[in-house]
N, C-alpha and C positions, 0 to 999 in steps of 0.2 A: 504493500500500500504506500511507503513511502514514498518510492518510483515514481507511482502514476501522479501523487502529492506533486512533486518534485516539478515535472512535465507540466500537469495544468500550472503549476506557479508560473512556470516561465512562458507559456503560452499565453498567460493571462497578461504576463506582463510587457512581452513583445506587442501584442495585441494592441494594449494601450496606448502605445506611442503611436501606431496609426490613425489610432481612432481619434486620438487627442489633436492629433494635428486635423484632422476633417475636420473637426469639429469646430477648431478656430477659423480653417478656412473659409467654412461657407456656414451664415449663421442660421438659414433657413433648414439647415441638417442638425442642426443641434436643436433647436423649436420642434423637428420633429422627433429626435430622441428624448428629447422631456414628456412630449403627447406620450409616446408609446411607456416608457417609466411609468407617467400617472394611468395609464389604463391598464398595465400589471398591478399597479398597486391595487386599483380598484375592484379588480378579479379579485384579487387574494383576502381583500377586506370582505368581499365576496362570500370566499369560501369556494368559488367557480372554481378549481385548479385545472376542468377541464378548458377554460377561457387563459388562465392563468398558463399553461402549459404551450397555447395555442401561440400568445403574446407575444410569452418570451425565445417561443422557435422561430417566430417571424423576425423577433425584432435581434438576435443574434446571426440572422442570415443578413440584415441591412448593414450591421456592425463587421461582418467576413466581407460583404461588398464593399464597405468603406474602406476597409483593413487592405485590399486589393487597389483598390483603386484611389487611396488618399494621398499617397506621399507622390513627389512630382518625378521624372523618371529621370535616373541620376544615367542611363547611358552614354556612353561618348558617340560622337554623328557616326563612327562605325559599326556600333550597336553591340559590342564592348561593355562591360563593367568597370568603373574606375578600378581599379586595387591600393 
């Protein structure tokens, strides 16, 4: 168990930096991350875990979408990775 502990930490934390930067970048994606946060919260106050469940699988695929597509593309014109 520590292992898998270990992997989401760092996944979680990789994660972040992507998403951190969307989220300053464009502030109409962070307005929509706060909606989707208060209507998880709102299931769960709920009790709904089937709405609760539904939420949070949507709204962690918009967070993989961001995670993909937020940071700007560091390639060189030959399409190349810095090193």
């Amino acid at each position: 168990m520590p292992k898998t502990a270990g992997i989401l930490k760092a996944f979680r934390n990789t994660g972040s930096l992507y998403i951190a930067y969307g989220l300053r970048r464009d502030p109409a994606v962070r307005a929509t991350a706060n909606d989707e946060h208060r209507a998880i919260l709102e299931a769960c106050r709920a009790r709904d875990k089937e709405l609760a469940a539904e939420l949070v699988r949507e709204h962690l695929i918009v967070g993989a979408t961001l995670g993909r597509t937020g940071l700007p593309d560091t390639r060189e014109p030959s399409g190349e990775r810095p090193r």
